[in-house]
C-alpha positions as MATLAB code, in Angstrom:
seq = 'XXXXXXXXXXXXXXXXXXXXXXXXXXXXXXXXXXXXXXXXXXXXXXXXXXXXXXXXXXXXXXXXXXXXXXXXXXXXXXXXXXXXXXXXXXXXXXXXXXXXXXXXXXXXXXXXXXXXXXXXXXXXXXXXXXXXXXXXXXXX';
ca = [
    -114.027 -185.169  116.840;
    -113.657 -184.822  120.431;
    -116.933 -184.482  122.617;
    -117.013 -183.256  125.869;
    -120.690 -183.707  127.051;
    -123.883 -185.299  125.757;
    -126.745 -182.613  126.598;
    -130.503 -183.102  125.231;
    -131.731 -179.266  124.606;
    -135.621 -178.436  124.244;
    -136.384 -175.134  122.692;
    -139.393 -174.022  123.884;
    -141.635 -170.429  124.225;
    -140.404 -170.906  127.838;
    -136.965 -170.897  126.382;
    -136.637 -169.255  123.285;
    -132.953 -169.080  122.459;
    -129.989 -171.540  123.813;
    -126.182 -170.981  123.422;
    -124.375 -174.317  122.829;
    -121.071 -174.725  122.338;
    -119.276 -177.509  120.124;
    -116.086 -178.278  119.555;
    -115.432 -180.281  116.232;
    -111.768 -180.525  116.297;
    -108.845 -181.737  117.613;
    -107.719 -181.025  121.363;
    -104.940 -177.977  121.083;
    -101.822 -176.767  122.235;
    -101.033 -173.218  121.965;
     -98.302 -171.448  120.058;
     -98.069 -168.318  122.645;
     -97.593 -164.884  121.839;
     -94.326 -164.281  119.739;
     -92.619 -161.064  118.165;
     -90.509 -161.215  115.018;
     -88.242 -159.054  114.173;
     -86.192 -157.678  111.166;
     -82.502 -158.896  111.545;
     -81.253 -155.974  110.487;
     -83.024 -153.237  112.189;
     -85.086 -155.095  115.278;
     -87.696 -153.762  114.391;
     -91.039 -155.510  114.174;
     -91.785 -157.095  110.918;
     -95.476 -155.667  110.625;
     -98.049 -153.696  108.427;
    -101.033 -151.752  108.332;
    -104.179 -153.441  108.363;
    -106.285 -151.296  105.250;
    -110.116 -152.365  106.687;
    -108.482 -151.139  110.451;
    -105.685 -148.957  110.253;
    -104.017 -151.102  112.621;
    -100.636 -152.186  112.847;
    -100.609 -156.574  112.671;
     -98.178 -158.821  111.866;
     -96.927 -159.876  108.493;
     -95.831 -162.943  109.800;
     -97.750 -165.735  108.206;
     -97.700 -169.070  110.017;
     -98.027 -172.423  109.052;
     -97.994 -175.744  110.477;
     -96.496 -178.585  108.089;
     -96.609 -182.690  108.157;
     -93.411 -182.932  105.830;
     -93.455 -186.435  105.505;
     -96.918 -185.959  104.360;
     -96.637 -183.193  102.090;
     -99.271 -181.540  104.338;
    -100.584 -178.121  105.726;
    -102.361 -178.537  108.622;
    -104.633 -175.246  109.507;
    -103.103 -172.784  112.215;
    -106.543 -171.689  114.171;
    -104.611 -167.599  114.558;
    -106.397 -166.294  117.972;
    -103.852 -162.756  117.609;
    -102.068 -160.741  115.395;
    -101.900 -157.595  117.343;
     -99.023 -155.287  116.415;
     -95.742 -157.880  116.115;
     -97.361 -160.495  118.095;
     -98.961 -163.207  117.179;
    -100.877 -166.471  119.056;
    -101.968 -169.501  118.104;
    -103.335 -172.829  118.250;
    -101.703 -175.947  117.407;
    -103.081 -179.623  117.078;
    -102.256 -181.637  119.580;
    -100.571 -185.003  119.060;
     -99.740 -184.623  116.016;
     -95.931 -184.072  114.716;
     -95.698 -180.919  112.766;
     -92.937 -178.091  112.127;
     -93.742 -174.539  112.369;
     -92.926 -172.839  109.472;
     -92.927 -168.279  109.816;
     -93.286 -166.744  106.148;
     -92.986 -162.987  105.315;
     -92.762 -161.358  101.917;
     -89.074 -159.943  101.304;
     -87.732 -162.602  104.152;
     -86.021 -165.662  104.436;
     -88.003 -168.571  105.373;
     -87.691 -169.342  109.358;
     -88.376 -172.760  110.834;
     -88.193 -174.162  114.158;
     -86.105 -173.885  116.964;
     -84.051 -171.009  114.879;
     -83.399 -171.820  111.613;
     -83.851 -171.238  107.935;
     -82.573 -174.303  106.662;
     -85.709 -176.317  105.883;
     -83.842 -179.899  106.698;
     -82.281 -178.477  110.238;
     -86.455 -177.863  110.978;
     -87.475 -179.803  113.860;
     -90.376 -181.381  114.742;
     -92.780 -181.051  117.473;
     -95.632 -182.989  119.345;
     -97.594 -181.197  121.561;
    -100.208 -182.655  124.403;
    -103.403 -180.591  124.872;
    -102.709 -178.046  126.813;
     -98.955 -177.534  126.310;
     -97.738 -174.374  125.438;
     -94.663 -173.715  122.867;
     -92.984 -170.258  123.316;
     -90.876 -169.128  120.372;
     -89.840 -166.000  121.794;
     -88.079 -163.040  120.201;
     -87.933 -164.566  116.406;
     -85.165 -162.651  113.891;
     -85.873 -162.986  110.217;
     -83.318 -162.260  107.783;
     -84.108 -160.339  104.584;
     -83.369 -161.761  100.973;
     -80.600 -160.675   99.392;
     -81.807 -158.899   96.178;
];
């Protein structure tokens, strides 16, 4: 747990209600906006969000400590139309791992072989930009 500031807050009838903030996690780094696209077509990979009507991504992320057999959780702060932003531990090695259904695996820097992944470490702060991400269909 990381804490920024020691505060002692009275709630009184001179002050009723008090916003406090709390941070319970690790420090981040963020994962900055990103578009994939279909191999085939360029096209974004997206779909309609029922509750909205919006178009998001389809592009699930997730953030993996392979020697660890572990998942760590991807905090998502966007998934507007093909983008999508997010948060990433810092100092901690992971590889970032894009799913969609009907497409092949992709892992980072480019590649959908799961051994060629590489892994990161990120200081708070940092930012990783994946860019313009292609993801190939599965052959049926």
């Amino acid at each position: 747990m990381v804490i920024r500031e020691k505060r002692t807050i009275t709630v009184s009838h001179d002050v009723p209600d008090v916003q406090v903030t709390v941070n319970t996690g690790p420090e981040f780094a963020t994962l900055v906006p990103f578009s994939v696209v279909d191999a085939s077509t360029g096209k974004p990979i997206t779909e309609r969000n029922p509750s909205s009507g919006d178009w998001v991504s389809a592009v699930g992320v997730t953030l993996m400590r392979p020697e660890r057999g572990v998942l760590l959780n991807a905090p998502v702060l966007s998934t507007v139309a093909a983008s999508n932003e997010v948060l990433i531990p810092a100092r901690i090695p992971i590889t970032v791992k894009l799913t969609a259904q009907g497409y092949a695996d992709w892992y980072y820097p480019g590649t959908v072989d799961k051994l060629s992944a590489q892994q990161i470490t990120l200081e708070p702060g940092d930012v990783l930009n994946l860019g313009n991400v292609v993801m190939h269909r599965l052959k049926k």
